[in-house]
Backbone as ProteinMPNN parsed JSONL, in Angstrom:
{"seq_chain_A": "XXXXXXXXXXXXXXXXXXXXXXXXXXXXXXXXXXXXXXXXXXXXXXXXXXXXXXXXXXXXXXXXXXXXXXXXXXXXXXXXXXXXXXXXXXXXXXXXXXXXXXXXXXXXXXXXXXXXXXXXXXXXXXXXXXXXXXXXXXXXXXXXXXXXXXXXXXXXXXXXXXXXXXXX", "coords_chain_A": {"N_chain_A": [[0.848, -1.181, 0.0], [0.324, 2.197, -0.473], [2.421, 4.9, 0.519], [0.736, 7.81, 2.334], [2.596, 10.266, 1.107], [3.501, 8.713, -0.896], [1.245, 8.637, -2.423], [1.223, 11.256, -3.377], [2.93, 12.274, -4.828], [2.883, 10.065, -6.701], [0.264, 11.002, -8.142], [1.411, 13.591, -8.949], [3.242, 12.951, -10.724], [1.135, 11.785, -11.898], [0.685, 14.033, -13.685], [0.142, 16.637, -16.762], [2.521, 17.216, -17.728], [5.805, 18.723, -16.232], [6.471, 20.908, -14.558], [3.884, 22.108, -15.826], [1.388, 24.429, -15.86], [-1.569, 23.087, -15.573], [-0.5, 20.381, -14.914], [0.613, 21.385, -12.168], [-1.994, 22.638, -10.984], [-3.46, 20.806, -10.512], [-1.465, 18.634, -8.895], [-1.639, 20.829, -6.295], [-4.293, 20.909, -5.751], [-4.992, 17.902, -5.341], [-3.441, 17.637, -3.006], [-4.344, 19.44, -1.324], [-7.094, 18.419, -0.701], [-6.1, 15.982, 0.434], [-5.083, 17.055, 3.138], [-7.563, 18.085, 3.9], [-8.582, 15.846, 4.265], [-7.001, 14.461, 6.179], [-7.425, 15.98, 8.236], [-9.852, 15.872, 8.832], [-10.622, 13.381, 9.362], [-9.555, 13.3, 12.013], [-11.154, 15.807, 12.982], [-13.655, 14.305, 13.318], [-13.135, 11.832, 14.561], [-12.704, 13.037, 16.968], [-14.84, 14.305, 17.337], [-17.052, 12.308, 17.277], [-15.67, 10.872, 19.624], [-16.483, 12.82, 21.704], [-19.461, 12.57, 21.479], [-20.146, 14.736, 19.643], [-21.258, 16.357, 16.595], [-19.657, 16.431, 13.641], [-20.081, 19.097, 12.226], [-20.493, 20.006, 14.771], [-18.181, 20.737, 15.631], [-16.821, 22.069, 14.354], [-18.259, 24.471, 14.612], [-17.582, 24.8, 17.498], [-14.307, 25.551, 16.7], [-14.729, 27.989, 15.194], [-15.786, 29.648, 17.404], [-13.815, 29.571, 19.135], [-11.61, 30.875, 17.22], [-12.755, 33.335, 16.693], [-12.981, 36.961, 16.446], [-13.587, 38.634, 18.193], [-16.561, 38.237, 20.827], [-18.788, 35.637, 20.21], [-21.98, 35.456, 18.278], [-25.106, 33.5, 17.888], [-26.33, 34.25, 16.053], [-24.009, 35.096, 14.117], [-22.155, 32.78, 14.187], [-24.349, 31.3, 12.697], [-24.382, 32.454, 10.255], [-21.399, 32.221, 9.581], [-21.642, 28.879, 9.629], [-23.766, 28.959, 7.421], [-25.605, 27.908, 8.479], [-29.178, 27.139, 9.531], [-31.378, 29.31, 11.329], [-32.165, 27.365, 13.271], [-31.052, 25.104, 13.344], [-28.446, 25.837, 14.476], [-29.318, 26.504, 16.726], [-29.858, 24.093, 17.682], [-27.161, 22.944, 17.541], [-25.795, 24.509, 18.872], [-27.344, 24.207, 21.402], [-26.289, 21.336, 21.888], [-23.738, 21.446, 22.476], [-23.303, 22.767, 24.272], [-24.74, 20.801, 26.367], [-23.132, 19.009, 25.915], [-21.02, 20.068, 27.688], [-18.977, 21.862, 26.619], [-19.829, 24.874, 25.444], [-21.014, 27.829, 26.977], [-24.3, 29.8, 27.01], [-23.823, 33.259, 27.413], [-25.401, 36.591, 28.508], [-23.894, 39.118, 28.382], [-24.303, 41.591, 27.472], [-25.725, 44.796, 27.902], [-28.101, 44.663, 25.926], [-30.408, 42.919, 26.983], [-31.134, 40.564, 25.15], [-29.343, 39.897, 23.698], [-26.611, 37.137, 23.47], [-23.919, 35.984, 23.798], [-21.603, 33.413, 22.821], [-19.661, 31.03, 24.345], [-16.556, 29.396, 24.665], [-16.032, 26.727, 27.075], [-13.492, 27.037, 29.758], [-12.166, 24.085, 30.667], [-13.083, 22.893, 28.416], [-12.118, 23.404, 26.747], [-9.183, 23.082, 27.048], [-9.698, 20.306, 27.161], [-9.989, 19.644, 24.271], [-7.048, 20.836, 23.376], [-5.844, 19.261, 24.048], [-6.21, 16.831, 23.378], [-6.216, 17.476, 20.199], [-3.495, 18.252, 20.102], [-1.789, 16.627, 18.547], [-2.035, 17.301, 16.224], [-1.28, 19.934, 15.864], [1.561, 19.362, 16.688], [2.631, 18.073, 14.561], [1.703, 20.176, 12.729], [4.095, 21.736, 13.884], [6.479, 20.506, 12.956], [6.375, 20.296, 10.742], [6.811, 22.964, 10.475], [9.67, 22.866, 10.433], [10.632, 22.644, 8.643], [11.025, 24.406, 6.792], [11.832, 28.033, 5.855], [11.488, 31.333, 7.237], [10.845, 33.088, 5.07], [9.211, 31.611, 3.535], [7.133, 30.393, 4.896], [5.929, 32.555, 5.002], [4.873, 32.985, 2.579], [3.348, 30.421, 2.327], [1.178, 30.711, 4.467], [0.183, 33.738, 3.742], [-0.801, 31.852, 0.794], [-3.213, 30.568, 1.768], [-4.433, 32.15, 3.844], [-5.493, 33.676, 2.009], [-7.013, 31.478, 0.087], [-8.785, 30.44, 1.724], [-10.567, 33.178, 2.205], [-11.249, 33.663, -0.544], [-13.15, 31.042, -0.953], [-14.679, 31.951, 1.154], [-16.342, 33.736, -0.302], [-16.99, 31.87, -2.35], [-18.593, 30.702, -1.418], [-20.704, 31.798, -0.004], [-21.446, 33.092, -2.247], [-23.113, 30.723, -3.894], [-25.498, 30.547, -2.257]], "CA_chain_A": [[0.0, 0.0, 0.0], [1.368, 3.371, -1.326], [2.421, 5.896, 1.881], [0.184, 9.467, 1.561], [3.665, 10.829, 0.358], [3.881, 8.529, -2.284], [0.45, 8.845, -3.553], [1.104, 12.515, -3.819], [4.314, 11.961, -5.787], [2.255, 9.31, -7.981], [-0.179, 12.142, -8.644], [2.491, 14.922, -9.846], [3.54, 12.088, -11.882], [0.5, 11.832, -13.687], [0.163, 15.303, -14.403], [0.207, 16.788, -18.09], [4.449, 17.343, -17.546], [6.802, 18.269, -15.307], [5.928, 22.558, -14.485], [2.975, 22.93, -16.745], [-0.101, 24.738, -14.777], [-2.637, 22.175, -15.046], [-0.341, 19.485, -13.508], [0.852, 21.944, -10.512], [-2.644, 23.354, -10.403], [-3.426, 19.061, -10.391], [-1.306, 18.469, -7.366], [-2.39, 21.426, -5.637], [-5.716, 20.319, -5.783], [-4.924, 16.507, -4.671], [-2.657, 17.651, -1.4], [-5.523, 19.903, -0.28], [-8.281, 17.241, -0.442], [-5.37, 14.801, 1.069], [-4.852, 17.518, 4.337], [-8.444, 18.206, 4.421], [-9.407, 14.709, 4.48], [-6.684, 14.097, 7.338], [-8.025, 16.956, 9.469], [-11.162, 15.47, 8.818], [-10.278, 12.56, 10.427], [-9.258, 14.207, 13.105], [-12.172, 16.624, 13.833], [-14.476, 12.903, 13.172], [-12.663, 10.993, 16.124], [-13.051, 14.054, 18.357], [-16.925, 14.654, 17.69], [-17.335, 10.933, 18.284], [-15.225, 10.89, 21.38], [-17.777, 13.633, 22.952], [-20.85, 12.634, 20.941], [-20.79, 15.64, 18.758], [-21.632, 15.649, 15.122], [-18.526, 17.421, 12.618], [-20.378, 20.549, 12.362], [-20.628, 20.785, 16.09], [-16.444, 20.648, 15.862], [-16.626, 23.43, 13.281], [-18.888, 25.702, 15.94], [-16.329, 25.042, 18.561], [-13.868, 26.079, 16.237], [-15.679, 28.984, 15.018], [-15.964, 29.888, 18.852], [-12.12, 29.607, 19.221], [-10.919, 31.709, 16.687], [-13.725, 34.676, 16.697], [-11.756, 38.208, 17.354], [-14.632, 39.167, 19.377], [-17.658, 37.435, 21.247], [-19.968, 34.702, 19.036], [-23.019, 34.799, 18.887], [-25.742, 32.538, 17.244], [-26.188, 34.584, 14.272], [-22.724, 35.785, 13.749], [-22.015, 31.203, 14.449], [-25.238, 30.692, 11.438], [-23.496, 32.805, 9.231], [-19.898, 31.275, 9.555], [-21.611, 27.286, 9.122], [-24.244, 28.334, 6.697], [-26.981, 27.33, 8.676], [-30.641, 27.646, 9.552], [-31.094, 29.646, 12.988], [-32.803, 25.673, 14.004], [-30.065, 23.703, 12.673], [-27.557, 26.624, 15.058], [-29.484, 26.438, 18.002], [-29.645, 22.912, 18.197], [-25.966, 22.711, 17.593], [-24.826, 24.879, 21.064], [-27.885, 22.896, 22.587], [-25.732, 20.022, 22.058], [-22.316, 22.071, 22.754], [-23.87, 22.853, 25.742], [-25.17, 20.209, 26.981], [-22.119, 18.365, 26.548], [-20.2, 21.043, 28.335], [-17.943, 22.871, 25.543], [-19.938, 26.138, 25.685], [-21.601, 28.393, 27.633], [-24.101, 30.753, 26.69], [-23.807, 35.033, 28.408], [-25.686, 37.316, 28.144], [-23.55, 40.001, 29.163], [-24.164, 43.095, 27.26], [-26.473, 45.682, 28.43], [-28.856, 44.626, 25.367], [-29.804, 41.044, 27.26], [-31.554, 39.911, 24.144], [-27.63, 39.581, 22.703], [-26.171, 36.478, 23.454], [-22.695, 35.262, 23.756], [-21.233, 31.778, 23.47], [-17.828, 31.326, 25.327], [-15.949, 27.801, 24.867], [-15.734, 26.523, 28.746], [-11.71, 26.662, 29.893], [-11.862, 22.777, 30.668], [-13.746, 21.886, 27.435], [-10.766, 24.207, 25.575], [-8.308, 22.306, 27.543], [-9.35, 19.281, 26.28], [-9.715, 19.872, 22.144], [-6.15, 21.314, 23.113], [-4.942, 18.259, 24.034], [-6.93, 15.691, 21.786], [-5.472, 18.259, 19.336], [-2.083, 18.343, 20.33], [-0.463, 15.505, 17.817], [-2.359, 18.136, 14.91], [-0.07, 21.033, 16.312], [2.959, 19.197, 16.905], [2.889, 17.904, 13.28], [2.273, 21.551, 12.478], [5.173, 22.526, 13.944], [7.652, 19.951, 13.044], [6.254, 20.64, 9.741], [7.067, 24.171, 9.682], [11.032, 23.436, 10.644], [11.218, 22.307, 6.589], [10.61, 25.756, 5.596], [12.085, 29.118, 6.086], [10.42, 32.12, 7.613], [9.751, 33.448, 3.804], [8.361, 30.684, 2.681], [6.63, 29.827, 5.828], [4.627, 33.45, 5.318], [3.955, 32.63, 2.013], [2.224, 29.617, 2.364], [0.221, 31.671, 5.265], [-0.76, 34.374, 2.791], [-1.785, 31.406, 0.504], [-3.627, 29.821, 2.806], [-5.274, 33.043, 3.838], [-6.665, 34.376, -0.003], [-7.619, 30.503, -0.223], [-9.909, 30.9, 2.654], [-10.691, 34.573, 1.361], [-11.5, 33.103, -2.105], [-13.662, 29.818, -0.503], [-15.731, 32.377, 1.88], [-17.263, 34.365, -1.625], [-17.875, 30.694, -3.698], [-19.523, 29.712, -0.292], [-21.529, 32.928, -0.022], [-22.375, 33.374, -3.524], [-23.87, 29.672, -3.498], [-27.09, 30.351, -1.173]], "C_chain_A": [[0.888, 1.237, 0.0], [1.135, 4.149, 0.157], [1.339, 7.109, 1.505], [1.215, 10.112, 0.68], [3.501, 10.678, -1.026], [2.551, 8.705, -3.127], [0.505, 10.849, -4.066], [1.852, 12.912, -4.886], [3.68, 11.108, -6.781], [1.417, 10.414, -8.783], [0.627, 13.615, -9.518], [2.497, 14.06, -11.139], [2.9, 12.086, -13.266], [0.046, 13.064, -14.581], [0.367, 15.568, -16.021], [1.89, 17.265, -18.221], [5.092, 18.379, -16.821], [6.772, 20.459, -14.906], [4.67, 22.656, -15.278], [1.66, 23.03, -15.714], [-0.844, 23.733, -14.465], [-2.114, 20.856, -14.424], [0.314, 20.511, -12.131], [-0.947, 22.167, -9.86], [-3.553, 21.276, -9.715], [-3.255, 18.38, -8.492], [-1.341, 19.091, -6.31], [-3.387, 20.809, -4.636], [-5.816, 18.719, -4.703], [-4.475, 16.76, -3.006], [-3.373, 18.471, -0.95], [-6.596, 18.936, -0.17], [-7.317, 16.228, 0.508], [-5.308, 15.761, 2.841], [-6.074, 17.766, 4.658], [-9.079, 17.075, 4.726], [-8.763, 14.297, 6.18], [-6.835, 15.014, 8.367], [-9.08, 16.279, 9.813], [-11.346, 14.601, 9.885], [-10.0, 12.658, 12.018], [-10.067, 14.552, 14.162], [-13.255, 14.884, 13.858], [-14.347, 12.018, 14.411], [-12.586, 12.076, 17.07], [-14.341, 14.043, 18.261], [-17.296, 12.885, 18.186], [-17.213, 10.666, 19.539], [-16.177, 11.34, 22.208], [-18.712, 13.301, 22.428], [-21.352, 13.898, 20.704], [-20.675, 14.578, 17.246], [-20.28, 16.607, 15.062], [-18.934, 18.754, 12.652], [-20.202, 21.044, 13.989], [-18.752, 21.52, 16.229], [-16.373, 21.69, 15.243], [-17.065, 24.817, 14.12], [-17.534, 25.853, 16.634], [-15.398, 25.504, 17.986], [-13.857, 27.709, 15.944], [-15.514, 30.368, 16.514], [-14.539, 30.467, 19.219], [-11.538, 30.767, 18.68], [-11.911, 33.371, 16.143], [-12.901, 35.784, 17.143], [-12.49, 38.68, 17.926], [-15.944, 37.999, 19.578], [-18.479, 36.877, 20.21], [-20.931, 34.837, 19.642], [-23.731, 33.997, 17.731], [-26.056, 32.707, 16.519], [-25.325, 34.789, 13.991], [-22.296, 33.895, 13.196], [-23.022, 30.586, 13.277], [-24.736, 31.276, 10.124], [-22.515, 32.28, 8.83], [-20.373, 29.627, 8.501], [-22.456, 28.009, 8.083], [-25.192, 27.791, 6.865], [-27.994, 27.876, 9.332], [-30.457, 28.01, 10.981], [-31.76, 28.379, 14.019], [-31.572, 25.12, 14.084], [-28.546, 24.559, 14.027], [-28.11, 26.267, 16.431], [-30.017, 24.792, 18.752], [-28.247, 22.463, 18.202], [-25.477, 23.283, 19.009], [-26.007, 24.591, 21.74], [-26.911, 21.824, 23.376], [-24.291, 20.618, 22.691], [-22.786, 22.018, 23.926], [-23.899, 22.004, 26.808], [-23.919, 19.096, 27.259], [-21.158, 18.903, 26.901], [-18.755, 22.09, 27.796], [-18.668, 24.319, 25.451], [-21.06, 26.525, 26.373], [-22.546, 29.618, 27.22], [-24.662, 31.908, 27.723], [-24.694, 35.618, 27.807], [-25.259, 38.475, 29.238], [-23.121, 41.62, 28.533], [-25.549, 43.795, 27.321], [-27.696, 45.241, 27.616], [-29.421, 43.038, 26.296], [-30.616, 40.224, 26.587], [-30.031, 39.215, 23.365], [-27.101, 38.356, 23.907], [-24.737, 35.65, 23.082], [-22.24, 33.872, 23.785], [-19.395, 31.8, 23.376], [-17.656, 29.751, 25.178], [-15.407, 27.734, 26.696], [-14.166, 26.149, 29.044], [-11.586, 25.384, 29.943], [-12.088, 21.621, 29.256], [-12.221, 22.424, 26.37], [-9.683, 22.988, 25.681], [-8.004, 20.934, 27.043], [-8.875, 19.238, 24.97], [-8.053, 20.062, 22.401], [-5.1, 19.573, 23.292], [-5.239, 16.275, 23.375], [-5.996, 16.527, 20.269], [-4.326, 18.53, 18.832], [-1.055, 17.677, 19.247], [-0.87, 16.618, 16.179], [-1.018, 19.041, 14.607], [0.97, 20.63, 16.298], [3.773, 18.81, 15.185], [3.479, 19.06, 12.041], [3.869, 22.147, 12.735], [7.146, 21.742, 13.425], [7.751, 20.262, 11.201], [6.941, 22.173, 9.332], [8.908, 24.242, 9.768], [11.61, 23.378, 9.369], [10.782, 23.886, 5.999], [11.354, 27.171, 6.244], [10.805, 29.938, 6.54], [9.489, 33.069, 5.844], [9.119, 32.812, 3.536], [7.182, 30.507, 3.581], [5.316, 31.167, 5.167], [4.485, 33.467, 3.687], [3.111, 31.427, 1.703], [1.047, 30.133, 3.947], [-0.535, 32.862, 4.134], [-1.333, 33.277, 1.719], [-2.955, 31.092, 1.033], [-5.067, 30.934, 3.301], [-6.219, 33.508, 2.218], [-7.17, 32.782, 0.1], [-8.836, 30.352, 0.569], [-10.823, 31.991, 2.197], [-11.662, 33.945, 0.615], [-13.012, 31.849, -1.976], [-14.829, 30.53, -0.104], [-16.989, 32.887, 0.573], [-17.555, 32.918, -1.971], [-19.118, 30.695, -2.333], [-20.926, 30.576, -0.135], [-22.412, 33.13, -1.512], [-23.787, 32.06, -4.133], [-25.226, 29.888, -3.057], [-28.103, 31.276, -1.742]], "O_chain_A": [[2.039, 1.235, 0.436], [0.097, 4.105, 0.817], [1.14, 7.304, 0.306], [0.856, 10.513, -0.428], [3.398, 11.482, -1.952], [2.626, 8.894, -4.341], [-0.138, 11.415, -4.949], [1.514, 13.741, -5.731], [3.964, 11.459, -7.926], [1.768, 10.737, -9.918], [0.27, 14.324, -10.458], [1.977, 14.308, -12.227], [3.199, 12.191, -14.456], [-0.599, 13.15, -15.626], [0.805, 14.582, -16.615], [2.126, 17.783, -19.313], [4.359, 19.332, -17.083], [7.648, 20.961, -15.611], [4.431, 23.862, -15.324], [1.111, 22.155, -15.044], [-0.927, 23.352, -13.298], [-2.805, 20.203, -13.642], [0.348, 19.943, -11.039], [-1.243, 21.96, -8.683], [-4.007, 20.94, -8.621], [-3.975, 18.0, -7.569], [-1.162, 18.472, -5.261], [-3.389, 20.428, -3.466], [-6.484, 18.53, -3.686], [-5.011, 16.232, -2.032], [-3.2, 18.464, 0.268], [-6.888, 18.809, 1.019], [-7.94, 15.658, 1.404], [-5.515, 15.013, 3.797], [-6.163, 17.766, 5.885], [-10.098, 17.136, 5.413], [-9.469, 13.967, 7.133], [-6.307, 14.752, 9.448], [-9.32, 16.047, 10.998], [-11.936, 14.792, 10.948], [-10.383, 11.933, 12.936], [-10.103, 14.22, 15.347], [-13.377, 14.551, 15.037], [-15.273, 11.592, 15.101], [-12.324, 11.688, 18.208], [-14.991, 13.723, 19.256], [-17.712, 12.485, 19.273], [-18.057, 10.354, 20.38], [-16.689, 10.727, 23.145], [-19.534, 13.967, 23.058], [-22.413, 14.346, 21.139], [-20.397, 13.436, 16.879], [-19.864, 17.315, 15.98], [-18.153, 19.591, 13.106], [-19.863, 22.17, 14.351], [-18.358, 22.534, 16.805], [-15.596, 22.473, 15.792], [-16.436, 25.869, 14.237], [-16.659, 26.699, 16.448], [-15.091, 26.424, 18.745], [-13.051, 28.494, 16.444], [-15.222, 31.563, 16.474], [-14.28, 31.631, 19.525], [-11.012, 31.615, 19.401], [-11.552, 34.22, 15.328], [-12.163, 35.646, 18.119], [-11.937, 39.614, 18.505], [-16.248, 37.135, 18.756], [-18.879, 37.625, 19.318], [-21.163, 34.625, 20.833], [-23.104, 33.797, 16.691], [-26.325, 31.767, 15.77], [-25.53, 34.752, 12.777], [-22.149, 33.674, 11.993], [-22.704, 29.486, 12.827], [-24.696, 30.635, 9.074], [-22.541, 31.786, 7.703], [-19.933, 29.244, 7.417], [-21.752, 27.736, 7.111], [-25.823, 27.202, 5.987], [-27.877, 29.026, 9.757], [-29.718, 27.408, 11.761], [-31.826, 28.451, 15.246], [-31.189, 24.653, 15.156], [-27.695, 23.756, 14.41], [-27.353, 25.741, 17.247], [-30.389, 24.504, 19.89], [-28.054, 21.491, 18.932], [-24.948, 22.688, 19.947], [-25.827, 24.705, 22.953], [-26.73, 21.523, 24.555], [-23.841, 19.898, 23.583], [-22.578, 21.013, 24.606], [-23.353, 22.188, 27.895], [-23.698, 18.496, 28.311], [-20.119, 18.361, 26.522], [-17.915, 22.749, 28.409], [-17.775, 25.16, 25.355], [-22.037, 25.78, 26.455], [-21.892, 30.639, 27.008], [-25.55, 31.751, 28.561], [-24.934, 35.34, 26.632], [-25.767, 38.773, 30.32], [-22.242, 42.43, 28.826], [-26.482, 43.255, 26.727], [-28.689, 45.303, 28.34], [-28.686, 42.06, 26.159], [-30.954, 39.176, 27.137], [-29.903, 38.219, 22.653], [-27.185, 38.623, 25.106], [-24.625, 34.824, 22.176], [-22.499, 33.181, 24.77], [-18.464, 32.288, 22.736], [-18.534, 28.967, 25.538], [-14.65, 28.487, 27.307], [-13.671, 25.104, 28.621], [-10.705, 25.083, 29.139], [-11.715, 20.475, 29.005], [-11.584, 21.8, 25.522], [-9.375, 22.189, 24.797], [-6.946, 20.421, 26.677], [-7.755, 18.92, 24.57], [-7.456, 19.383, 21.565], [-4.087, 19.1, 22.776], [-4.684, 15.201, 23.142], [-5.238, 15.912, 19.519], [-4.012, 18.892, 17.698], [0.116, 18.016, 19.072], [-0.096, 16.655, 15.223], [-0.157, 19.01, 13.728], [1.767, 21.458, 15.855], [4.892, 19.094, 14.76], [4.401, 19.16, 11.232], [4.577, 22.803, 11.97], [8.301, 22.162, 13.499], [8.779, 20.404, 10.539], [7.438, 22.481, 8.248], [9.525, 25.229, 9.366], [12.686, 23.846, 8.998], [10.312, 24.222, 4.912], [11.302, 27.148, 7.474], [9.622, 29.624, 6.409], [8.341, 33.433, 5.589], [8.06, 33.294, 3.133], [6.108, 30.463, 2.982], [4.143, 30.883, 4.925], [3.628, 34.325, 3.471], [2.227, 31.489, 0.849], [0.029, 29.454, 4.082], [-1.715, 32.758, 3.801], [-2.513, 33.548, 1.499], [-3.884, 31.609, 0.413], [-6.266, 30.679, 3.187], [-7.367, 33.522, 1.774], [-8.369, 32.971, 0.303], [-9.899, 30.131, -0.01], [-11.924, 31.628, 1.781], [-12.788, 33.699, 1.047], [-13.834, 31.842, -2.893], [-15.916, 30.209, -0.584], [-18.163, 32.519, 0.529], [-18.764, 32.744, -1.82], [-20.339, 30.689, -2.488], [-22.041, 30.055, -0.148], [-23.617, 33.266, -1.725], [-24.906, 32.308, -4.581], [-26.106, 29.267, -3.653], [-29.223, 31.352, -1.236]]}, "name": "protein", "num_of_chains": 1, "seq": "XXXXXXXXXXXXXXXXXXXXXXXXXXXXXXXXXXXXXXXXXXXXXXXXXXXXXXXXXXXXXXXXXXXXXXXXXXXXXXXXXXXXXXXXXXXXXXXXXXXXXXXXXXXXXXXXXXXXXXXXXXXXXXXXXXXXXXXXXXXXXXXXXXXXXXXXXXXXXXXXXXXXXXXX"}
């Protein structure tokens, strides 16, 4: 059975030859479906572990990296989903103790959801072999290179949010 490596290296292979766009843009294409599948994996054996679903893992996420307070429309926007399909998701967050929700601004119709420090704690360390990969990963690269595969990375996101948006 072929390593991930090598099927990525089989894939270049079969591209249309050896620099030409449509095989780079080729194996591009393949080694993002190959890292999103093994995240996947990932977030899949964590929502199991707690008896979430994948989307719930995406909330908590969501939750995580917000530069200010989430709330449950700001959290239906992000997934994409129905304000039902949201508020049965931090039901379930909830209930299995990953978030909390505040209402702690003067309006107290507004609603905050806060990831609970112990539930963080965990993901961080269910998480941990993600990160360490990350980082052993980044010692193969210089700091230029490093920040341009960060600005890819970013416009690819960028670029993803409009298809995703224009979609609905």
């Amino acid at each position: 059975m072929a390593t991930a490596n090598q099927r990525g290296q089989h894939a270049h292979e079969r591209g249309t030859g050896a620099g030409s766009e449509e095989s780079d843009l080729h194996v591009l294409a393949a080694q993002l479906r190959r890292m999103n599948g093994e995240i996947n994996r990932l977030v899949q054996s964590f929502a199991g572990t707690h008896g979430l679903h994948a989307t719930d893992v995406q909330a908590l996420a969501a939750i995580l990296d917000a530069q200010e307070p989430m709330t449950p429309g700001r959290l239906r926007e992000h997934l994409g989903l129905t304000s039902g399909a949201v508020t049965a998701c931090v039901d379930r967050l909830e209930r299995a103790g990953h978030v909390r929700r505040v209402r702690e601004s003067p309006d107290r119709r507004v609603v905050h959801l806060h990831y609970v420090p112990d539930a963080r704690a965990a993901a961080r360390t269910y998480f941990r072999p993600l990160a360490e990969a990350a980082a052993v990963t980044c010692t193969r690269f210089d700091e230029a290179e490093l920040a341009v595969v960060v600005r890819f990375m970013a416009a690819m996101n960028e670029d993803l949010r409009h298809v995703r948006s224009d979609e609905r």
